[in-house]
C-alpha positions as CSV (number, residue, x, y, z in Angstrom):
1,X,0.0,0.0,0.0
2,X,1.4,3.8,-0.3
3,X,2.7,5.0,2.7
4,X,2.7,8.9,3.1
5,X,5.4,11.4,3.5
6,X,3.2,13.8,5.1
7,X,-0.4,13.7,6.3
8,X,-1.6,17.3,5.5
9,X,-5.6,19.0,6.2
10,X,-7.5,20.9,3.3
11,X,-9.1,23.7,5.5
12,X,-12.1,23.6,3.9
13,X,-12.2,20.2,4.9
14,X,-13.8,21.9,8.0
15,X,-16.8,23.8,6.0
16,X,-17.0,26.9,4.2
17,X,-19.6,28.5,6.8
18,X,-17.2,27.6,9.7
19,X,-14.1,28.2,8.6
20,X,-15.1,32.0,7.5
21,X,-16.7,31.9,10.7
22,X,-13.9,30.7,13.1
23,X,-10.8,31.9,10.6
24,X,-8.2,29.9,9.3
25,X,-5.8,30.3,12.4
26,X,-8.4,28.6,14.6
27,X,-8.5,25.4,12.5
28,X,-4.4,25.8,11.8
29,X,-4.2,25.2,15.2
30,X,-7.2,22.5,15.7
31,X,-4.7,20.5,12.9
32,X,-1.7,20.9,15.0
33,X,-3.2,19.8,18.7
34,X,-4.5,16.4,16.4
35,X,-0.7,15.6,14.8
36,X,-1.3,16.6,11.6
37,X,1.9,17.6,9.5
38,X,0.5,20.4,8.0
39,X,-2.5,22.4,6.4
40,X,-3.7,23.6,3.2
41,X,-4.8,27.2,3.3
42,X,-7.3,27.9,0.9
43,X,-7.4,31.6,-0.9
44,X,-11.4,31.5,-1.0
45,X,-11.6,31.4,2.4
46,X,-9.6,34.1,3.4
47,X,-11.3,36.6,5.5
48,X,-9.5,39.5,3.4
49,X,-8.0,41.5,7.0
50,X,-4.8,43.3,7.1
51,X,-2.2,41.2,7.9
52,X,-4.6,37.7,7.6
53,X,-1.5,36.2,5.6
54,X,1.3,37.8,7.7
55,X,-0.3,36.0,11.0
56,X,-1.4,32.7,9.2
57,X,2.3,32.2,8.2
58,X,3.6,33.2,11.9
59,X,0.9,30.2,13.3
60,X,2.1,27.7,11.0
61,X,6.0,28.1,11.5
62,X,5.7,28.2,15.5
63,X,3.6,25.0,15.2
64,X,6.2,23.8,12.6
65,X,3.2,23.0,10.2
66,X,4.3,22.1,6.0
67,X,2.2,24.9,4.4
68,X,0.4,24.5,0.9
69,X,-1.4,27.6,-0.9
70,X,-4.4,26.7,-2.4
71,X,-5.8,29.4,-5.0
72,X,-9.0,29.2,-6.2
73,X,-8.4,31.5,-9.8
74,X,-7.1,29.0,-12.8
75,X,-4.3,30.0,-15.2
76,X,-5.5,29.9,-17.9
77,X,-9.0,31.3,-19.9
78,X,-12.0,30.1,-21.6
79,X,-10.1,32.0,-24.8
80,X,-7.0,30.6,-23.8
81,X,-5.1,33.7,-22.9
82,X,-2.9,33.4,-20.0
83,X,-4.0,35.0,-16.4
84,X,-0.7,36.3,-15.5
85,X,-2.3,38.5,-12.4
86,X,-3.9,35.6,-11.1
87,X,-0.5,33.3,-10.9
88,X,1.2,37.0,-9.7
89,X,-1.6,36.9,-6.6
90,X,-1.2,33.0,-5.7
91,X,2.7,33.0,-6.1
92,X,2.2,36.4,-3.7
93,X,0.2,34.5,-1.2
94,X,2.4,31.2,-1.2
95,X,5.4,33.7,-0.4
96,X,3.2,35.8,1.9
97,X,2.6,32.1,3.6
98,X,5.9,30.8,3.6
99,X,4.6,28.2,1.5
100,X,6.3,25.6,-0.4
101,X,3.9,24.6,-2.6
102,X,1.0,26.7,-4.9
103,X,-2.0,24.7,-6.0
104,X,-3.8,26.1,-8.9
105,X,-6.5,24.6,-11.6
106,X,-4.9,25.4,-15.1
107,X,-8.3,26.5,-16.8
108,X,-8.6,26.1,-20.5
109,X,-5.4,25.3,-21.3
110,X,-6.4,23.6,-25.0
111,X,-7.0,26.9,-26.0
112,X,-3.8,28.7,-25.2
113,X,-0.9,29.6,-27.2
114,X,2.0,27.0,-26.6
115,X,4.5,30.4,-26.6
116,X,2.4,31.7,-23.1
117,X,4.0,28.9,-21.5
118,X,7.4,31.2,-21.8
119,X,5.4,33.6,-19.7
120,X,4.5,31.3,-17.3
121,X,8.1,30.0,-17.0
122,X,9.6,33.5,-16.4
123,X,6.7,34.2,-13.9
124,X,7.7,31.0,-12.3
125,X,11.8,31.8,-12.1
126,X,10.9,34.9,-9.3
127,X,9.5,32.5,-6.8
128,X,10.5,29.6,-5.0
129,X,6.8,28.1,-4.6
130,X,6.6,25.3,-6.6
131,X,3.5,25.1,-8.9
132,X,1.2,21.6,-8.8
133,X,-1.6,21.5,-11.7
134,X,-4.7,20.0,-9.6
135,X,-7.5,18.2,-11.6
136,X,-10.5,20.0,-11.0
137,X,-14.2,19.1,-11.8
138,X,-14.5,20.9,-14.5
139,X,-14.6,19.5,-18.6
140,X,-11.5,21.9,-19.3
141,X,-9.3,21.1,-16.3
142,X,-10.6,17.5,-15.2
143,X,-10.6,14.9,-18.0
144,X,-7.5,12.7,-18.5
145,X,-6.8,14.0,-21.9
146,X,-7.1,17.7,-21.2
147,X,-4.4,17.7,-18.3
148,X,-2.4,15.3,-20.4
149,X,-2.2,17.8,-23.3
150,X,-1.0,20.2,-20.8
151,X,2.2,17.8,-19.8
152,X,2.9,17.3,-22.8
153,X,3.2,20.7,-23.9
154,X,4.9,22.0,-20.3
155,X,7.5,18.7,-21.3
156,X,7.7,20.4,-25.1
157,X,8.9,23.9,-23.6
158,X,11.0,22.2,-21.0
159,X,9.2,23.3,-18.3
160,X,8.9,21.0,-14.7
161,X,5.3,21.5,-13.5
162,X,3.9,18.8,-11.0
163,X,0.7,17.7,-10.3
164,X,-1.8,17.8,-7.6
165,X,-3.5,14.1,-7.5
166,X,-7.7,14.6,-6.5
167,X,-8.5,11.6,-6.3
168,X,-12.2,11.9,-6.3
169,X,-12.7,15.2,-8.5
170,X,-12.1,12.8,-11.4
171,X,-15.9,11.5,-11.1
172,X,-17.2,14.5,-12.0
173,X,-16.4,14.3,-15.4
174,X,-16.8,10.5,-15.9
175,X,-13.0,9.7,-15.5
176,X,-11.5,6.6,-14.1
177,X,-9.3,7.8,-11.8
178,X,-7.2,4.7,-11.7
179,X,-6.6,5.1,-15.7
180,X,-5.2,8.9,-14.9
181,X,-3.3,7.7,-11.8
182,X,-1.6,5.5,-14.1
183,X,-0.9,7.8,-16.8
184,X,-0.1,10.8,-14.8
185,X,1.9,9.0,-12.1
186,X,5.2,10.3,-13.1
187,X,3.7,13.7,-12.9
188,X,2.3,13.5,-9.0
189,X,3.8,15.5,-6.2
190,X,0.5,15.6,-4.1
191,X,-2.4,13.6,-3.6
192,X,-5.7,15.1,-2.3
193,X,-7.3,11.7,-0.6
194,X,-11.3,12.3,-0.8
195,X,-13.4,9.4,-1.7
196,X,-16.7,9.2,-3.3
197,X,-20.1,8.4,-2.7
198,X,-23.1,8.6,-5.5
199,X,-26.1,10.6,-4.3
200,X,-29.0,11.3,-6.9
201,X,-27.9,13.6,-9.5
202,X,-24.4,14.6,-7.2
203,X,-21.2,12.7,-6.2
204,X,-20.1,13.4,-2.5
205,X,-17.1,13.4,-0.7
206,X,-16.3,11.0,1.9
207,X,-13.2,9.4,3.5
208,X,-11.4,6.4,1.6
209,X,-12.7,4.2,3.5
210,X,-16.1,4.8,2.7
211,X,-15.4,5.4,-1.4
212,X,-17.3,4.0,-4.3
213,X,-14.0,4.1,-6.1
214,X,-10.8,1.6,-6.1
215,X,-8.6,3.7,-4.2
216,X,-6.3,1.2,-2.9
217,X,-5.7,0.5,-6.3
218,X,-5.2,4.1,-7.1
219,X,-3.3,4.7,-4.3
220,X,-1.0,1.6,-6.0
221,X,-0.4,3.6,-9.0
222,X,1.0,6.1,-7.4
223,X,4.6,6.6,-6.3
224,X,5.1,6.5,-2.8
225,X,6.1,8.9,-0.4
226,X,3.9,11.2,-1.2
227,X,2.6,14.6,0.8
228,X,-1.4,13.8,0.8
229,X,-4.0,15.8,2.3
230,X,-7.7,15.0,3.7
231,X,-9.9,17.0,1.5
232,X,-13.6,15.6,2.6
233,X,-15.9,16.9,5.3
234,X,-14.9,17.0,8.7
235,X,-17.4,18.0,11.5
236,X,-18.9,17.1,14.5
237,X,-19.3,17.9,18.5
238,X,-15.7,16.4,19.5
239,X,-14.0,17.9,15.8
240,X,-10.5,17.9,17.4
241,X,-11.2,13.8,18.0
242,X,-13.0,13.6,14.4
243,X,-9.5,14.9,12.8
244,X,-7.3,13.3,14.8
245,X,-9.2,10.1,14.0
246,X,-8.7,10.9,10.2
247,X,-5.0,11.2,10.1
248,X,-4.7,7.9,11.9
249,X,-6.7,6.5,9.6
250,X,-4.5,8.0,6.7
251,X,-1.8,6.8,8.3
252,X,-2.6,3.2,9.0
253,X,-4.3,3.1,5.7
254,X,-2.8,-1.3,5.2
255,X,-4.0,-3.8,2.2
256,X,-7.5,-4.9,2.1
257,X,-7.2,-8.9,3.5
């Protein structure tokens, strides 16, 4: 079975309501008192304060938490043009955050000019945040042939973009996500780990465990090692207890008998 580097939380793992209710910090340190290694902190759910970014990234280091940036604009457009000021603001909010890693959708990428990748590349060369290329759940960024078109094109111009792994989000297109775990395996540096459930006319997001899908299999084609984060709802009276019990569970994840 895949064993993880690093068992991280997707904040809004926690609910959008609550989290914009209680802030970021709050849950950045409900993920530390359960043992998590780190947190993904998620650009729509920023309260938009003075200073939010500037204390977020003084919480994390003190608690010695991994930080991702998660940034909710894609890169590219439904005309294909490049949306350099959105990459400028989430490479600004990784750095702002200390954070190793930006996750980012890449939008309509089949539309684009190969040559904007040279833009993206020189945008790239100013930061050290490392850029991951999530499927989403949309037709243009989630389907196994759109993302990739994109690799091969980033492998083309020479450029070294990773990818963020969601394992669930591939159901909203009709993907098999252990077909694109296979073909994009080289290409993962991330894994979001949210299975699914189908409710009429709407998947839902549930831990592994519970998931419709093959994800020990998926989580066979994929290289070990990885940096994974819980991305599925997380709630209840005794929430610290709830998360804690999540990580052990991602932790202990073992064959199926």
């Amino acid at each position: 079975m895949n064993t993880f580097n690093q068992v991280i939380i997707s904040l809004s793992s926690f609910g959008t309501s609550e989290v914009r209710r209680h802030g970021q910090r709050w849950f950045v340190e409900l993920c530390h008192a359960a043992g998590a290694d780190g947190v993904e902190i998620r650009g729509e759910l920023l309260q938009g304060r003075s200073g939010e970014l500037a204390e977020l990234a003084a919480c994390i280091s003190a608690a010695g938490l991994v930080c991702v940036y998660s940034s909710p604009e894609v890169l590219w457009s439904a005309t294909g043009e490049l949306n350099l000021p959105a990459l400028e603001r989430g490479l600004a909010g990784a750095a702002a955050l200390d954070a190793a890693t930006l996750k980012m959708s890449m939008g309509d990428f089949g539309q684009a000019d190969p040559g904007s990748l040279s833009t993206l590349r020189a945008g790239l060369a100013e930061h050290k945040a490392a850029l991951l290329i999530e499927n989403d759940q949309t037709a243009s960024a989630g389907t196994l042939d759109n993302l990739q078109g994109f690799f091969h094109a980033t492998d083309a111009y020479g450029l070294d973009v990773g990818m963020t792994f969601d394992m669930g989000n591939w159901h909203w297109q009709g993907e098999c996500p252990l077909l694109a775990a296979q073909a994009l395996s080289a290409r993962v540096r991330y894994v979001h780990c949210k299975g699914v459930q189908r409710q009429p006319m709407r998947w839902l997001a549930v831990p592994l465990i519970e998931s419709a899908a093959p994800w020990r299999a998926i989580l066979r084609a994929l290289p070990r090692g990885l940096m994974c984060a819980i991305e599925y709802p997380l709630a209840g009276d005794d929430l610290l207890g709830t998360t804690r019990a999540a990580i052990a569970e991602l932790r202990n994840l073992k064959e199926k008998p």
